[in-house]
Each structure stands twice: as C-alpha cells, then as structure tokens.
C-alpha positions in Angstrom: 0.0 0.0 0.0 1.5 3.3 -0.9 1.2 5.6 1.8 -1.0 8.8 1.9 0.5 12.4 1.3 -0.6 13.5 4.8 0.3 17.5 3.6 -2.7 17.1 0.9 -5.0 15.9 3.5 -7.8 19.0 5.0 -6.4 21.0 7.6 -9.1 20.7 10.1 -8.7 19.6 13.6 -11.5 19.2 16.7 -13.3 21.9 18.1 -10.8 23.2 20.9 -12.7 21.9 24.0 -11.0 18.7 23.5 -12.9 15.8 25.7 -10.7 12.4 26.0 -12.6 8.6 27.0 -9.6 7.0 27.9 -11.2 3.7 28.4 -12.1 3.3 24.7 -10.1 0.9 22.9 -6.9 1.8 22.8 -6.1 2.3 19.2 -8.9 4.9 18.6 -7.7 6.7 21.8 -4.7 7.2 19.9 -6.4 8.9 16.8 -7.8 10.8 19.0 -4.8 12.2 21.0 -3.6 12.9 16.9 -6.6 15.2 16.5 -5.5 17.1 19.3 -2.5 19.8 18.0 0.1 19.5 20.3 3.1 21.2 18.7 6.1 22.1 20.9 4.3 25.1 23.0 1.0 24.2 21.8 0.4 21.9 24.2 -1.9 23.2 26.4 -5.0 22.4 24.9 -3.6 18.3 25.1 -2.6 19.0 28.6 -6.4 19.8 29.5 -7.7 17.1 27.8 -5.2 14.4 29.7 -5.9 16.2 33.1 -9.8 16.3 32.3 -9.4 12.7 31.8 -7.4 11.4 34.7 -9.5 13.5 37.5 -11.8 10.9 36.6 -9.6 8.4 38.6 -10.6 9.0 41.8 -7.5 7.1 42.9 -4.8 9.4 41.5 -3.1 12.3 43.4 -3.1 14.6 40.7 -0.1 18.1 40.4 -0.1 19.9 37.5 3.0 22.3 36.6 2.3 24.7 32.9 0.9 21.8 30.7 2.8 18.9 32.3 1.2 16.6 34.8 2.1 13.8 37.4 -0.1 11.4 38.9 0.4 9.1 41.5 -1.2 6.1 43.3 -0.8 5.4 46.8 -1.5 1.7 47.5 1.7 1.6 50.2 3.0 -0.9 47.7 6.5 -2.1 48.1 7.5 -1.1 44.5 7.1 1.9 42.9 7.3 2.3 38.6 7.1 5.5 36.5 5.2 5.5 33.3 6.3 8.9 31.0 5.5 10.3 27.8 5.4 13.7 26.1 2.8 15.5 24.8 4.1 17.8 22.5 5.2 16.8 18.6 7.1 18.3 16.0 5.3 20.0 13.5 5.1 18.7 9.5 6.7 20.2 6.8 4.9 23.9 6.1 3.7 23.6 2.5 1.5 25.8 0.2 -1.9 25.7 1.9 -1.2 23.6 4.9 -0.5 24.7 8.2 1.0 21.7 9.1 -1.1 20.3 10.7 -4.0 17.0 9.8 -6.4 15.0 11.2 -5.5 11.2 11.8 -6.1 9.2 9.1 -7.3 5.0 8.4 -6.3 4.4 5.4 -8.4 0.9 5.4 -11.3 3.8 6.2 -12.5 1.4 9.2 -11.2 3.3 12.2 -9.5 0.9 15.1 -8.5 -1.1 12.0 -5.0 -1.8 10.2 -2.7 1.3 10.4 -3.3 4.7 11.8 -1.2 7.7 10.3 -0.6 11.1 11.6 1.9 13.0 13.4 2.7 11.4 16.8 1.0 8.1 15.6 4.7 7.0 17.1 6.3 9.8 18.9 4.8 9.6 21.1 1.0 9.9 20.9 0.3 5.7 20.6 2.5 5.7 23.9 0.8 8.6 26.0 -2.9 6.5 24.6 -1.1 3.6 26.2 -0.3 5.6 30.2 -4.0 6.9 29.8 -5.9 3.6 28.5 -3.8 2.1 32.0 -4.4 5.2 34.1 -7.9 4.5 33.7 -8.3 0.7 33.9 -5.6 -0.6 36.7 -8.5 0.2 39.5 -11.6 -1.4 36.5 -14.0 -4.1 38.1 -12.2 -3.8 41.7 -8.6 -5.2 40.3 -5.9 -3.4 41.4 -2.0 -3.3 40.2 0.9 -4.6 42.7 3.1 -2.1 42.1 2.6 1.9 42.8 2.9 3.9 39.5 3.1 7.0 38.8 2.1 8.5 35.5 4.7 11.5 34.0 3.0 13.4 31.0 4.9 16.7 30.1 5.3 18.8 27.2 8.2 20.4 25.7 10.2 16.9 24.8 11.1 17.8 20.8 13.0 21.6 21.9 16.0 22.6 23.5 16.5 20.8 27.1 16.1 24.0 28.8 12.5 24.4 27.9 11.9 20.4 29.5 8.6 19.9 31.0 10.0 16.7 32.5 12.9 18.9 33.9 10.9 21.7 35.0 8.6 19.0 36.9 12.3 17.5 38.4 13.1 20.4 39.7 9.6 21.9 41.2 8.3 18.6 42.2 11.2 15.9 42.6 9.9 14.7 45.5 6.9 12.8 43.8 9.4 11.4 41.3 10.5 8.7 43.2 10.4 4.9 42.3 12.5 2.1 41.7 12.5 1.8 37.8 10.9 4.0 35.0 9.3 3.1 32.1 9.5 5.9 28.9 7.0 4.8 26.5 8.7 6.6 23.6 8.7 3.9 20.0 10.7 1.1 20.4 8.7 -1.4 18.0 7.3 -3.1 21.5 11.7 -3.8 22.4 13.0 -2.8 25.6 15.6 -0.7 24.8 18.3 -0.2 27.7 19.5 3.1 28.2 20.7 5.6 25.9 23.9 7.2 23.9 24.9 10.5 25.4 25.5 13.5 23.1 27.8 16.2 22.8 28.4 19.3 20.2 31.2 21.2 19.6 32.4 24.1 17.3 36.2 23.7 16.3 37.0 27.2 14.5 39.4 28.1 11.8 41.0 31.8 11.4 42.5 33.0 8.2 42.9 36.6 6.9 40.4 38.5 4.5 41.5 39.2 0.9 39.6 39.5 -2.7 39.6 36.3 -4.4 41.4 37.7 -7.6 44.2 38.6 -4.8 43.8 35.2 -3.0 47.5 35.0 -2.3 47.2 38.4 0.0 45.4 36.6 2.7 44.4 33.0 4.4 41.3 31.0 3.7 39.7 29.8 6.8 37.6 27.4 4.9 40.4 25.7 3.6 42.2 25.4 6.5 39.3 23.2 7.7 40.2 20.5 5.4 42.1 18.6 8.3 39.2 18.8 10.8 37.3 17.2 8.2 39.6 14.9 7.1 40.6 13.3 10.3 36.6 12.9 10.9 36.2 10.9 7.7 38.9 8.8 8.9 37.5 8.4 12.3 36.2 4.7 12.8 33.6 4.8 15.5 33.0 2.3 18.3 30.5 0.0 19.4 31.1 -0.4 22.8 29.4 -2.8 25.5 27.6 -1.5 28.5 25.7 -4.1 31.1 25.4 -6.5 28.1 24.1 -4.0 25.6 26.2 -3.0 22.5 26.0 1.0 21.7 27.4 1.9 18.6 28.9 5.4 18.3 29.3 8.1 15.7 31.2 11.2 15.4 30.5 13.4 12.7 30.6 17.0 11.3 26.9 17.9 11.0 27.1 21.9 10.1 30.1 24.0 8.0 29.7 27.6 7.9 32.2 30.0 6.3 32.6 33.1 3.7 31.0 36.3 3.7 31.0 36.6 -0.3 31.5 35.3 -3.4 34.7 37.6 -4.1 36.0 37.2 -0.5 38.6 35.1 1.0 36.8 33.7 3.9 39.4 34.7 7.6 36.9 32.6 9.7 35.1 29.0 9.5 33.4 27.1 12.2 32.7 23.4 12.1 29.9 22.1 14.2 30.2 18.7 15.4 28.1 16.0 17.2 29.8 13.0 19.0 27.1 10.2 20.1 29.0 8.8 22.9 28.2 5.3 24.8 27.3 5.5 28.6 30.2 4.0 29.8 31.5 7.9 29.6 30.7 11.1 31.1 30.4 14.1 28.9 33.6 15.1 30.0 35.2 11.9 29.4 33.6 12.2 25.9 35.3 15.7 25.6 38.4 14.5 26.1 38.3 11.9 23.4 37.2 14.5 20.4 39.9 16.8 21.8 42.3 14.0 21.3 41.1 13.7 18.1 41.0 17.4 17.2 44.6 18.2 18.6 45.9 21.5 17.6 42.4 23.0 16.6 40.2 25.6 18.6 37.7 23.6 20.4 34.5 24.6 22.1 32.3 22.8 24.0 28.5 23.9 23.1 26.1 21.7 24.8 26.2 18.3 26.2 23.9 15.6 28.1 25.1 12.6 29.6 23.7 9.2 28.3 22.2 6.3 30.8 23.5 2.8 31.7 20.7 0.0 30.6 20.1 -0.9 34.3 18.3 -4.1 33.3 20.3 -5.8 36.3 17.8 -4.3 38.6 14.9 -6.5 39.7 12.3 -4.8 38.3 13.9 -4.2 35.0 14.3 -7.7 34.6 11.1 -8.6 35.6 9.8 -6.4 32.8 12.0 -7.7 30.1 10.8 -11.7 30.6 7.3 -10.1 30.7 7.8 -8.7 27.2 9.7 -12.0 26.2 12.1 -10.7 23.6 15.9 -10.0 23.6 16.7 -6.1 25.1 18.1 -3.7 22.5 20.4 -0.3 23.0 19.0 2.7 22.4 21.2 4.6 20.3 19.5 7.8 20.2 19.3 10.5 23.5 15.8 9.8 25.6 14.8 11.1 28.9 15.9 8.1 30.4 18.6 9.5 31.3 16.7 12.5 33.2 15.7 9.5 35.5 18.8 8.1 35.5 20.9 10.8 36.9 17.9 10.3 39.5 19.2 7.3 40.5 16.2 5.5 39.0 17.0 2.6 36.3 14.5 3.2 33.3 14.0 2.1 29.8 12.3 2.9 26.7 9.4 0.4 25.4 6.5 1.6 23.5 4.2 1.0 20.6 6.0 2.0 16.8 8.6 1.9 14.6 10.9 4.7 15.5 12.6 4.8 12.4 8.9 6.5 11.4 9.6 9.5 14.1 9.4 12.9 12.5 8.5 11.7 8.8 5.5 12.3 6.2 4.2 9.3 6.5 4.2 8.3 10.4 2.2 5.8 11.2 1.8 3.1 13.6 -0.5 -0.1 13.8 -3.5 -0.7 15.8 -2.4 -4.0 17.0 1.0 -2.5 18.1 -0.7 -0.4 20.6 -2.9 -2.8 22.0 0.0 -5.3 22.5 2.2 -2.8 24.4 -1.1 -2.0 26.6 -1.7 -6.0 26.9 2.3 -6.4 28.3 2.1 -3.4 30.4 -1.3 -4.0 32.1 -0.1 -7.8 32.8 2.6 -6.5 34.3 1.9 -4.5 36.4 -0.8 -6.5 37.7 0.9 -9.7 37.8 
C-alpha cells in the first residue's frame, strides 16, 4: 500500500474543547490524541484534555506544573514504577496551503482497523494512549495493580533541554518522582531498549585573513584550513562499545560547516559544528576528552552536552519487565529522557508502541495491534 500524502490531507482539527474517554479501545484513543495539535508550546489544549481525563480516577493524586502533569497512586505498595511520555510533537513540513497540521487518518477507512497515520501516531501519541488507556483501567471491576505507579506526561520533549517539561517538573516537584524503575513509552517497536547514547556538540574554528579572491595570495582561507578537521573525521572509525550486556554503537561526525562572507572574499573565519554520540560508559567530560584527542591543535569549544544512561536491566524490576515482554533487550542509540531519570538514581527504559525509524517523517504511522500489544504487556505486568 503506498502511503498517503498526509500534507494534501484537509487541515481541520476538533473543536478546541478537547474531551478524552480514555477507556475506549486503545487504538482509537490514539487517533484521538492525533486530532488534538500539540506542537512544541502548543500543548496546552492536550494537557487539559489528559488532566480532564485522569481526574476521573478518583484514585490518582493529581499536580499539574504549565501543561505537564504527574499522577500518583498510593496503594503503600513495596515497589514503585514510573510511566512517562510527552505531549508535545514536531510540526510537519509547512507547505502551500497547509499549516502543518492533519487530522489522523485510516487508510483501510474502518477506524480501530489496520494502520493509523498522523503525526505522533509514534512519537509519542500511541504511547501517551497507552499511560491513559492504564491510568484508567488498573482500578476497572475492583482489580488493582501490585506495584505503585506514577504516571509523567509533560510537554516540551522535541526543543531545547532547557524548555523540558520533564525537567521543570524534576526540579519543582522531585519529591513525587521517586520509584524504583521508569518506564519511557517513547517507539521502540514493543523492544526494551536499555539506556541511551549520550551526546555532545562542539564548534572547532578556523581563522584566516580576508583578501579579494582575484588577490587570493594576499590573505588566508579559513575554509580551507578546515580541510584537516574534516579529514581526520572521515577517517574516524567509531566504536561499538558494550555496556551491562548491551552494545551502543557510536558516531562522530561533522553535522554543520559555515564559512565566507561573499563570493569575491577570502573567507578569515570557519566554524565546524560537530556531534559525537558517545556510549554510557562515559561522562560528557570523558567524551570531551576523546574528540579533543582527536582534534589536537584546533580551537575547540564545547557547546552543549547531556550525559547518556546505563541499561540498568540488572535491577529486579527491569528484569522482571523484560521476561514479561519476552524478547531479547536492544540499545538505544538515540538521546531519551531516560537518562533525566537516571541521573535520578532511578533505572528506566524505553518500550513503547512503533517503529521509531517513522519519528518525525510524512508518512508516520503506527499499527492498531501494536498499541494494543504494548497496553496488553504493560497492564499484565503491572498486575501480575
């Protein structure tokens, strides 16, 4: 089946006063989280919905903080889990007559059926269906779950770490962050992945002198001079190293050149930006001293940084989880917010319905079935 143009598709979305039933089946609950715009800083609209929808859980302590929300069970069990998610997504590609935004859309036109496209059908809109379908059900028919949880949903995931609703709620609510193992629900294809890569940026810069190009020879060019920092990252060879079991490959590339003032100028200054994906057996320090190694002799500047997290799947709970899903772990190569929780001292992992390959593209989509199946392990699992 070729997949739809989602850009040709109307622009129209639900009336604002967005209403959520988060015991419906699962998959539709996700179509309907689509229909909600939630763009980075848009999210406030989503955030009333998901709140409107868990003060119906009589047995939730509920704190709100901007458009990101915690809430908590208190069953004085002996274990306590986290279950986070954003609500925010990026936005599509802007194109003539589309604000970049569409409803979700079944291409088999029988909704609940086959695949569901839109933006944040994986990242992370089938996931946050999958905390609310759970917030709502663990207390259904007088059952109730073994383990504490509390639910993390926060905006401001796909911007700058500064603007972090999950950060912001660290710091002005840490105290009801507690557990012993955390549970991001951000696309994995229904795989544990353990942990994450950290990442680092850099700028190394390059002076030369200014001259007219028809008088090359009376100054320096920057952009030339460049050439090594370039070269001795083509010739890099990155690592895969092993961490608790779990094999993290690494890159180190150049991701951004930017020289010249004009086409008739000798350029006198270039700056290459560059992004190391480091494994967590290293601190971002640690993984500053390796590209410095590298870059020996060059002007080397540290821009921003964020330390990766260790799988942690030695910890009871984690391995509890993993023989509940039944299938082989996997690293997660790219940055998460499981690492927020692990410089918290609390082991977490990423699991959740998706391919995450399909994050961010046209045509994101994610099967019915997938969501239901991470819903199905979860649920069992914390009721076991």
């Amino acid at each position: 089946m070729t997949a739809p143009d989602l850009n040709a598709r109307p622009n129209s979305r639900p009336h604002a006063a967005a209403r959520l039933d988060p015991r419906q089946d699962v998959a539709l609950l996700t179509a309907r989280l689509i229909d909600i715009h939630s763009v980075s800083g848009a999210e406030k609209e989503l955030a009333d919905a998901v709140e409107h929808a868990l003060r119906s859980v009589p047995q939730l302590e509920l704190v709100r903080d901007g458009d990101s929300i915690i809430a908590r069970t208190n069953l004085d069990r002996a274990e306590r889990v986290i279950l986070a998610g954003h609500l925010d997504t990026v936005p599509l590609p802007t194109t003539e007559g589309s604000l970049g935004t569409v409803p979700s859309y079944w291409p088999s036109g029988s909704p609940g059926e086959g695949i569901l496209y839109g933006r944040g059908a994986t990242d992370m809109k089938g996931g946050v269906a999958v905390q609310l379908a759970l917030a709502a059900g663990l207390f259904d028919g007088g059952a109730e779950p073994d383990k504490d949880v509390t639910f993390v949903f926060y905006d401001h995931e796909e911007v700058e770490a500064v603007k972090s609703g999950l950060g912001r709620l660290v710091r002005n609510h840490g105290h009801l962050l507690g557990g012993d193992f955390a549970i991001l629900l951000e696309p994995t294809d229904g795989t544990v992945e353990g942990g994450c890569n950290g990442t680092i940026r850099f700028e190394a810069t390059t002076v030369g002198e200014a001259a007219h190009s028809a008088r090359a020879w009376m100054g320096s060019n920057a952009i030339h001079a460049a050439a090594p920092i370039l070269a001795r990252l083509a010739a890099y060879e990155p690592r895969t190293i092993t961490v608790d079991g779990l094999d993290y490959r690494e890159s180190l590339n150049a991701v951004k050149v930017n020289g010249g003032t004009a086409g008739n100028v000798i350029p006198d200054r270039c700056v290459v930006e560059i992004n190391y994906r480091f494994a967590p057996d290293k601190t971002p320090d640690e993984a500053e001293r390796h590209v410095r190694d590298l870059l020996q002799g060059f002007d080397v500047v540290r821009t921003d940084s964020a330390a990766g997290a260790r799988p942690g799947l030695n910890h009871p709970a984690a391995a509890s989880f993993v023989a509940a899903v039944g299938a082989a772990p996997k690293p997660k190569y790219g940055w998460t917010d499981v690492a927020r929780f692990s410089e918290l001292g609390i082991p977490a992992v990423n699991f959740g319905p998706g391919d995450p390959l399909l994050a961010h593209k046209d045509n994101e989509h994610v099967e019915a079935d997938a969501v239901r199946e991470c819903l199905r392990v979860l649920r069992s699992w914390l009721t076991a």
